[in-house]
Biopython code that builds the backbone (N, CA, C, O; Angstrom):
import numpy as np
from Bio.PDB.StructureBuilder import StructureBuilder

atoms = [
    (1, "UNK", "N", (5.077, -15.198, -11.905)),
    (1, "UNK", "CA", (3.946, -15.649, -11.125)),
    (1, "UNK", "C", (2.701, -15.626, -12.011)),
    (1, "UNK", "O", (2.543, -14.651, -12.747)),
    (2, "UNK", "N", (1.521, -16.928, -12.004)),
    (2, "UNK", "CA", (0.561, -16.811, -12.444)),
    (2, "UNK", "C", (0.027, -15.536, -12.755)),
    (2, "UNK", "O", (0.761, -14.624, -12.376)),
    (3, "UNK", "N", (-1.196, -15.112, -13.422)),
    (3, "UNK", "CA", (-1.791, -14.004, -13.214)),
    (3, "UNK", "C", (-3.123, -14.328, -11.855)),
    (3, "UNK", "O", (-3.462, -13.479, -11.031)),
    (4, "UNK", "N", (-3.561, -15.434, -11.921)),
    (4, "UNK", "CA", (-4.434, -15.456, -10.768)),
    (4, "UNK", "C", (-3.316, -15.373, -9.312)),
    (4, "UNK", "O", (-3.752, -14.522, -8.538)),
    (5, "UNK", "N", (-2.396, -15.845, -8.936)),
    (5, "UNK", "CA", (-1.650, -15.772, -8.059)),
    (5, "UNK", "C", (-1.181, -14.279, -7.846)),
    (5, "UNK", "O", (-0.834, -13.869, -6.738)),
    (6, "UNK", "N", (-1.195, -13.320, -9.233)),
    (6, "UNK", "CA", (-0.402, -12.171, -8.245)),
    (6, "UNK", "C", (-2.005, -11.458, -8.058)),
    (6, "UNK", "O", (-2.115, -10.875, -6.980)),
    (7, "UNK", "N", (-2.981, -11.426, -8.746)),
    (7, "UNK", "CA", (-4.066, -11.365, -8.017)),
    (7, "UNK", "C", (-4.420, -11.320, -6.778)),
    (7, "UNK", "O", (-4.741, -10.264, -6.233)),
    (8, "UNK", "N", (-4.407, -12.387, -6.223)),
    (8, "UNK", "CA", (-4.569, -12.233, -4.874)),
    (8, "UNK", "C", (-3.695, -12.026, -4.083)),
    (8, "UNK", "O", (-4.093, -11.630, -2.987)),
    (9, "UNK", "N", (-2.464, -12.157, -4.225)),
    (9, "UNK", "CA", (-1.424, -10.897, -3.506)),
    (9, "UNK", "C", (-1.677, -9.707, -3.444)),
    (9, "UNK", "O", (-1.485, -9.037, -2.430)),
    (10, "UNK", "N", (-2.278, -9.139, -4.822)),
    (10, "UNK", "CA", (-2.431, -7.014, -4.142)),
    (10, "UNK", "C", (-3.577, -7.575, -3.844)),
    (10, "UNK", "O", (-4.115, -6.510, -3.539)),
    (11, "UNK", "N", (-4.790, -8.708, -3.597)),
    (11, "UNK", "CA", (-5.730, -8.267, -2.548)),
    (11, "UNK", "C", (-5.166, -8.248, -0.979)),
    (11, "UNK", "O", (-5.552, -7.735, 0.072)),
    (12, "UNK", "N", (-4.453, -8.779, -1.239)),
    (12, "UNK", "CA", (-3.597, -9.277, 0.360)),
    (12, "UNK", "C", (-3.307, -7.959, 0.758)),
    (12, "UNK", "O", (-3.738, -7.346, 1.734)),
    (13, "UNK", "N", (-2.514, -7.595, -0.131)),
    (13, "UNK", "CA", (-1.835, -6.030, -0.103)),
    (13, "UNK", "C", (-2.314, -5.093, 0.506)),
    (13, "UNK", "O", (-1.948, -4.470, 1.503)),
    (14, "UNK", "N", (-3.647, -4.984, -0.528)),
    (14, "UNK", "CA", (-4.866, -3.873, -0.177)),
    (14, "UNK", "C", (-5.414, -4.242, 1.480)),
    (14, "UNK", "O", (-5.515, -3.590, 2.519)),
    (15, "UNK", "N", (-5.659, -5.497, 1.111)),
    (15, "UNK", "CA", (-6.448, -5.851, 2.522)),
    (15, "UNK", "C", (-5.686, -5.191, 3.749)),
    (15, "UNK", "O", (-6.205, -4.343, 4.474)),
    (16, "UNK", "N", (-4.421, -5.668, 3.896)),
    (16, "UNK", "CA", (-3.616, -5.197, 5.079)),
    (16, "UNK", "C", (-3.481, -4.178, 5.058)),
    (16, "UNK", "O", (-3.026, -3.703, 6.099)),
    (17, "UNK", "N", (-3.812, -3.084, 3.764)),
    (17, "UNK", "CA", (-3.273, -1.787, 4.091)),
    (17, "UNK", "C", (-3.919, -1.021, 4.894)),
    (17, "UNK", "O", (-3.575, -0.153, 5.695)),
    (18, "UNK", "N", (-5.636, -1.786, 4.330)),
    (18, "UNK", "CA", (-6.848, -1.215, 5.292)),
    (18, "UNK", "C", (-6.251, -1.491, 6.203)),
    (18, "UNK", "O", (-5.407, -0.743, 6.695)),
    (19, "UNK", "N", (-6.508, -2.479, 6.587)),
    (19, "UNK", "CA", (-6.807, -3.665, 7.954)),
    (19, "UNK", "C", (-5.562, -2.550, 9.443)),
    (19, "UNK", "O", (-5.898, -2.316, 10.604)),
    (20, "UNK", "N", (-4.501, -2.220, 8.899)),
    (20, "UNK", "CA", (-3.406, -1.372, 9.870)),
    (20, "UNK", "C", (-3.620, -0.026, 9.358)),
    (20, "UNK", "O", (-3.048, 0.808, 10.062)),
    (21, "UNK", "N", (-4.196, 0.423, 8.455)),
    (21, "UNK", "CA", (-4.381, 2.013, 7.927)),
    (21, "UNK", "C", (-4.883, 3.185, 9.849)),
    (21, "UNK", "O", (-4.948, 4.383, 10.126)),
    (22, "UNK", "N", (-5.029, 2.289, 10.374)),
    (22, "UNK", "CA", (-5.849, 3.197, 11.537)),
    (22, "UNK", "C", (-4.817, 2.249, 12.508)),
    (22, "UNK", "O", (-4.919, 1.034, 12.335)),
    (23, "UNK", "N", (-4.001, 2.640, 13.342)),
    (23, "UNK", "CA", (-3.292, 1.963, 14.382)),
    (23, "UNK", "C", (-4.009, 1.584, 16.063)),
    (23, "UNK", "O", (-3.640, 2.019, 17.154)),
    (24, "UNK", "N", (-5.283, 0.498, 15.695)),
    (24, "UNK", "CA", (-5.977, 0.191, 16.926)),
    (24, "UNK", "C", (-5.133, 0.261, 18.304)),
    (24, "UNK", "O", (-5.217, 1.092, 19.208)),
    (25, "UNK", "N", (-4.453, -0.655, 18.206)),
    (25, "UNK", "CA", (-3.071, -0.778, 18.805)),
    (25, "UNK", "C", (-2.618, 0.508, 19.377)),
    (25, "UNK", "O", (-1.836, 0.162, 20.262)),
    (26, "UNK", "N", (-2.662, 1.556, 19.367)),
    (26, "UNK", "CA", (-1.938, 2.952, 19.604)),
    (26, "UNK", "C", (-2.937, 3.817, 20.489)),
    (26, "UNK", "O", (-2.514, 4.650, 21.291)),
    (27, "UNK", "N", (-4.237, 3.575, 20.299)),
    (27, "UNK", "CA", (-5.253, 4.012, 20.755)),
    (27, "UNK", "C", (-4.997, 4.077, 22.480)),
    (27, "UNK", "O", (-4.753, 3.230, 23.339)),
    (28, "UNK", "N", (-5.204, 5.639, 22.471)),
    (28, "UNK", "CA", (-5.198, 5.914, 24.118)),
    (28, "UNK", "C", (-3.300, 6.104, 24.346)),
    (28, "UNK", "O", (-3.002, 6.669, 25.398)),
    (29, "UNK", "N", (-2.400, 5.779, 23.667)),
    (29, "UNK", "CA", (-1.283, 5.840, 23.849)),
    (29, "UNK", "C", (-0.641, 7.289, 23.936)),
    (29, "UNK", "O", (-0.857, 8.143, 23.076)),
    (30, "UNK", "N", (0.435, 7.565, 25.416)),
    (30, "UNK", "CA", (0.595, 9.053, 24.783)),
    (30, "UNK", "C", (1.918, 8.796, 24.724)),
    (30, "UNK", "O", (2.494, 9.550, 25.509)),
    (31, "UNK", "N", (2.636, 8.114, 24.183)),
    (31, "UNK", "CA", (3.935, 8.236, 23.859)),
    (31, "UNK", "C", (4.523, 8.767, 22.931)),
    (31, "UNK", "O", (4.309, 8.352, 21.792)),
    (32, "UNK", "N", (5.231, 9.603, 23.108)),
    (32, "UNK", "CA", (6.166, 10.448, 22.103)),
    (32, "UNK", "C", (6.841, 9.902, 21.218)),
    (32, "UNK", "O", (6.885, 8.673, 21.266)),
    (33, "UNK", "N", (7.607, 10.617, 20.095)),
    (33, "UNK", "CA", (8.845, 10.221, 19.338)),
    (33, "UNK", "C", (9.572, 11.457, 18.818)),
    (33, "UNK", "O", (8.808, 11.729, 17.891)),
    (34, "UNK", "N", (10.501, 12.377, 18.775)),
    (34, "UNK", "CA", (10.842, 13.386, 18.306)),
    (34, "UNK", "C", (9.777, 14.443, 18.350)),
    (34, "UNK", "O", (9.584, 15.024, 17.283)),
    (35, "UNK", "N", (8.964, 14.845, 19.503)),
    (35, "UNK", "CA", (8.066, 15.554, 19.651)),
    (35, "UNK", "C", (6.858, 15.383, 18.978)),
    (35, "UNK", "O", (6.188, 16.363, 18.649)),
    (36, "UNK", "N", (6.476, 14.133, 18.715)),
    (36, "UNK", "CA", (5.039, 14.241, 17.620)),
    (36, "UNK", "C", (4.453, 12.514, 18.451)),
    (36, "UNK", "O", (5.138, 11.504, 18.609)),
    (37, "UNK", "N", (3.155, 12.716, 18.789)),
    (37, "UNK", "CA", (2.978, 11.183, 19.427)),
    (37, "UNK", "C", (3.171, 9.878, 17.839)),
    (37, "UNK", "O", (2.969, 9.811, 16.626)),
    (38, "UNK", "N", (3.633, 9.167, 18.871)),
    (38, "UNK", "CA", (3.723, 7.810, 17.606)),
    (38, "UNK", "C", (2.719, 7.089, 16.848)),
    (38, "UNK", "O", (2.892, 6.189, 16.027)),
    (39, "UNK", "N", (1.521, 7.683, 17.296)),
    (39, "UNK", "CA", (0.338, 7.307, 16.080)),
    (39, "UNK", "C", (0.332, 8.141, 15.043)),
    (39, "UNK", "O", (-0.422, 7.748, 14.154)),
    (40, "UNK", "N", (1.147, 9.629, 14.699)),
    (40, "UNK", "CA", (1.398, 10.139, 13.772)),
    (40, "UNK", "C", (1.779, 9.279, 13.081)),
    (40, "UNK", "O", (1.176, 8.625, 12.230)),
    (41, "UNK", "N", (3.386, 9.222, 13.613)),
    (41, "UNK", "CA", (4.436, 8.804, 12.880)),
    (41, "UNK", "C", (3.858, 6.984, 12.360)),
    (41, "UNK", "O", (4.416, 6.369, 11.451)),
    (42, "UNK", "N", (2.950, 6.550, 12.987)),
    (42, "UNK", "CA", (2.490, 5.447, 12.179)),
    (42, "UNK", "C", (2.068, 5.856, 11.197)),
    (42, "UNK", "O", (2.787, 5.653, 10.218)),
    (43, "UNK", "N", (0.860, 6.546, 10.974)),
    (43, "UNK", "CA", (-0.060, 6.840, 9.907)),
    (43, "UNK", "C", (1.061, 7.866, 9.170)),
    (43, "UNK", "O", (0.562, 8.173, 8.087)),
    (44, "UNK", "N", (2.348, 8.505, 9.319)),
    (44, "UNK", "CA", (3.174, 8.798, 8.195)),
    (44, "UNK", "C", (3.823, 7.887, 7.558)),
    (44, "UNK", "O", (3.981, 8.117, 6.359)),
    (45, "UNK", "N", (4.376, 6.652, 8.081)),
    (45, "UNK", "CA", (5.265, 5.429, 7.391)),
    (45, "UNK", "C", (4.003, 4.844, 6.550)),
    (45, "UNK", "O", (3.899, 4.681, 5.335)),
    (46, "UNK", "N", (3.214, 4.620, 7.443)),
    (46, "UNK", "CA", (1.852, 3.898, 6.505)),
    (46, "UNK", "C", (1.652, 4.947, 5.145)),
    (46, "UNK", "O", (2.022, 4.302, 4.164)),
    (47, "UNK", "N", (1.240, 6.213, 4.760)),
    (47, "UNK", "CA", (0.891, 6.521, 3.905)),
    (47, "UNK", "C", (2.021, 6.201, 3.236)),
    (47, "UNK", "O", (1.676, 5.583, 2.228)),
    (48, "UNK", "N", (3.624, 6.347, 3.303)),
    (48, "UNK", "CA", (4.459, 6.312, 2.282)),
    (48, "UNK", "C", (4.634, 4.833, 1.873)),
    (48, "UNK", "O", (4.958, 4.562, 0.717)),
    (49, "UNK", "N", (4.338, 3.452, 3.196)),
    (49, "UNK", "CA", (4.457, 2.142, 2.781)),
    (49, "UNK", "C", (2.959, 1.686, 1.146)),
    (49, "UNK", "O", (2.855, 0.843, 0.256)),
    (50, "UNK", "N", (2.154, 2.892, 1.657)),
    (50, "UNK", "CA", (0.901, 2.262, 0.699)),
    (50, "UNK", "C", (1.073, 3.363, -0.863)),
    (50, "UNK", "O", (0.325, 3.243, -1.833)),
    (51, "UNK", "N", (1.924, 4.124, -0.795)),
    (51, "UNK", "CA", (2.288, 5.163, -1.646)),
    (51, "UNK", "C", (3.126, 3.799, -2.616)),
    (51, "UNK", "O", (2.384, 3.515, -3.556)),
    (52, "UNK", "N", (3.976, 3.225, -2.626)),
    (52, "UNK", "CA", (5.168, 2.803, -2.817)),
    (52, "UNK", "C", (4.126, 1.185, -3.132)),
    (52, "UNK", "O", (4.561, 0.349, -3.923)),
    (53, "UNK", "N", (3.008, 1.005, -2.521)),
    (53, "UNK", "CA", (2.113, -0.200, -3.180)),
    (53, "UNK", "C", (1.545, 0.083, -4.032)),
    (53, "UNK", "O", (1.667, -0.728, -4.951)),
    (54, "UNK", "N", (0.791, 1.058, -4.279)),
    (54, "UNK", "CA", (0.322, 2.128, -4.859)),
    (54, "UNK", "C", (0.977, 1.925, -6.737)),
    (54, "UNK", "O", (0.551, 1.367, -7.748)),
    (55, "UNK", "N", (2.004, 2.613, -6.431)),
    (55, "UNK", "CA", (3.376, 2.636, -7.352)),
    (55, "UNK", "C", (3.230, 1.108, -8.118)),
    (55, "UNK", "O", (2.852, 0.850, -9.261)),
    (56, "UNK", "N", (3.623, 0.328, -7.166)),
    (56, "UNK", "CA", (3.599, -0.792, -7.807)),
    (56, "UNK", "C", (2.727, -1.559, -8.203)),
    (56, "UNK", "O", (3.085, -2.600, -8.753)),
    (57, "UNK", "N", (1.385, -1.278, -8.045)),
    (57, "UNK", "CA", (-0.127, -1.565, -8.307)),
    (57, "UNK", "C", (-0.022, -1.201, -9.904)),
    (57, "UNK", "O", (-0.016, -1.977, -10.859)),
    (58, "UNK", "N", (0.064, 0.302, -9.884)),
    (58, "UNK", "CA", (-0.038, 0.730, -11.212)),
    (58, "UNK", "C", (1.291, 0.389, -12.354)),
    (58, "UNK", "O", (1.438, 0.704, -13.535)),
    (59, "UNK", "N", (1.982, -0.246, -11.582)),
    (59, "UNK", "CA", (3.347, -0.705, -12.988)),
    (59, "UNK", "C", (2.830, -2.140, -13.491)),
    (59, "UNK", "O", (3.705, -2.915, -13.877)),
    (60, "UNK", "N", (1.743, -2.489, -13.519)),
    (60, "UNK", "CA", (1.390, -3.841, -13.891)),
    (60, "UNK", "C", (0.149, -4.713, -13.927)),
    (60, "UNK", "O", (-0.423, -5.211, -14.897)),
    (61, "UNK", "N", (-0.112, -4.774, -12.693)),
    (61, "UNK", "CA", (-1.429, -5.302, -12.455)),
    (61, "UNK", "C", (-2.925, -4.143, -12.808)),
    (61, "UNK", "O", (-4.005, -4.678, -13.057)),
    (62, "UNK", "N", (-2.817, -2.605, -12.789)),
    (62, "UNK", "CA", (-3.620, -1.679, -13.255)),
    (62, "UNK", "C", (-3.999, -1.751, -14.435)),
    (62, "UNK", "O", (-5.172, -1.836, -14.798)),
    (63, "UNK", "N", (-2.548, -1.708, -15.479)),
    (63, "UNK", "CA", (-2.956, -2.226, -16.676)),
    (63, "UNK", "C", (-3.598, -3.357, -17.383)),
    (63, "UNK", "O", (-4.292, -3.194, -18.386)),
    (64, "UNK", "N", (-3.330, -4.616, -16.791)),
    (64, "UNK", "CA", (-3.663, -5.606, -17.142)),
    (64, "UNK", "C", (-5.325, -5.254, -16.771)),
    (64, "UNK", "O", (-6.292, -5.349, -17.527)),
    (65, "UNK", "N", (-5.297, -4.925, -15.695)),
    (65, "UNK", "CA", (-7.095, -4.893, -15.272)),
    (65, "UNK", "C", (-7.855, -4.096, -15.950)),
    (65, "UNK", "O", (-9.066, -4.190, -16.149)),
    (66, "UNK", "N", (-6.968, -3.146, -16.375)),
    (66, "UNK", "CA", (-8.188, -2.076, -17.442)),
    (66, "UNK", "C", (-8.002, -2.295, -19.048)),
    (66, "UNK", "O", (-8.157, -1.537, -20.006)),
    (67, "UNK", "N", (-7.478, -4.082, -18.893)),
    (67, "UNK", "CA", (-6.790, -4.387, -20.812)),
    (67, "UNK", "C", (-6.323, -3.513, -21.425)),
    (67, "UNK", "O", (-6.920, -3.313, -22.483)),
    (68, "UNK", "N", (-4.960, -2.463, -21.116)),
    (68, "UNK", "CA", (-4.239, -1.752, -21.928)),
    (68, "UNK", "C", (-2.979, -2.398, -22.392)),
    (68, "UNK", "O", (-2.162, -3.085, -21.778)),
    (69, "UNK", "N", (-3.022, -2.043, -23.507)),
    (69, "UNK", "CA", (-1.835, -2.877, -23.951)),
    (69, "UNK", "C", (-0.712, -2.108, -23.913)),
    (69, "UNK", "O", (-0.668, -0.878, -23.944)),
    (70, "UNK", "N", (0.166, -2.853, -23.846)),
    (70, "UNK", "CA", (1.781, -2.108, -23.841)),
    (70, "UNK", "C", (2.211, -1.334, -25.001)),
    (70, "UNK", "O", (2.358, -2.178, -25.886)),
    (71, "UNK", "N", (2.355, -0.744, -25.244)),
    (71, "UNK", "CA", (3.549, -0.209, -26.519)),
    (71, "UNK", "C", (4.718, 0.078, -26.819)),
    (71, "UNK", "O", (5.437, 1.031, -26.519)),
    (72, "UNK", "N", (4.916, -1.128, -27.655)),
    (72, "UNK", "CA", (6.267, -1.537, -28.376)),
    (72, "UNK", "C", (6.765, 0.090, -28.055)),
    (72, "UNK", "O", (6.154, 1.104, -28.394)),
    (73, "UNK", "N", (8.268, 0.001, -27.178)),
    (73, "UNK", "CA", (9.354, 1.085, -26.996)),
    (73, "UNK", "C", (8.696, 2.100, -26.467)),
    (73, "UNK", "O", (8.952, 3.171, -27.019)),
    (74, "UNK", "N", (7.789, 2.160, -25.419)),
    (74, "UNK", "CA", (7.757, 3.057, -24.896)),
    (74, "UNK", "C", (7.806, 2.488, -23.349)),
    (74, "UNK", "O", (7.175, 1.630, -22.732)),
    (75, "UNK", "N", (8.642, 3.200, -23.106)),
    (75, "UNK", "CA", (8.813, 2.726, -21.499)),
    (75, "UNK", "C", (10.984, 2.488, -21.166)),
    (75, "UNK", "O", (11.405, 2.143, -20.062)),
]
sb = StructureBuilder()
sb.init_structure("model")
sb.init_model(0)
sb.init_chain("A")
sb.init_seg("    ")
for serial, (resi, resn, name, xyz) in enumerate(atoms, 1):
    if name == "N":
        sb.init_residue(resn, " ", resi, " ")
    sb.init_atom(name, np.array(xyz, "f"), 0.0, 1.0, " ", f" {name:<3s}", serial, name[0])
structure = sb.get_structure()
């Protein structure tokens, strides 16, 4: 993929991570799941879904943005 094209994919990324980081949607809800209400268990899948973007932020696009170069055999 281009470099301007994956660009604006992790803004996409980022954007949505905000954009659902807080579950509007859930608000006022008292429904359970294994004893813990389910706006926990949102904001637990969410931290590990943005953990795991996160991850993949920094295998590529981090570097390129702060011009580090690779080095031959390491990795």
């Amino acid at each position: 993929m281009p470099r301007r094209k994956t660009d604006y994919l992790w803004i996409v990324v980022f954007g949505t991570l905000v954009a659902f980081g807080i579950p509007w949607f859930l608000w006022g809800s008292t429904a359970t799941w294994a004893g813990l209400p389910v706006w926990l268990w949102w904001h637990v899948g969410w931290m590990v879904l943005a953990t795991v973007a996160f991850a993949g932020f920094t295998r590529g696009a981090w570097d390129r943005g702060m011009s580090i170069e690779e080095v031959p055999g390491d990795g």
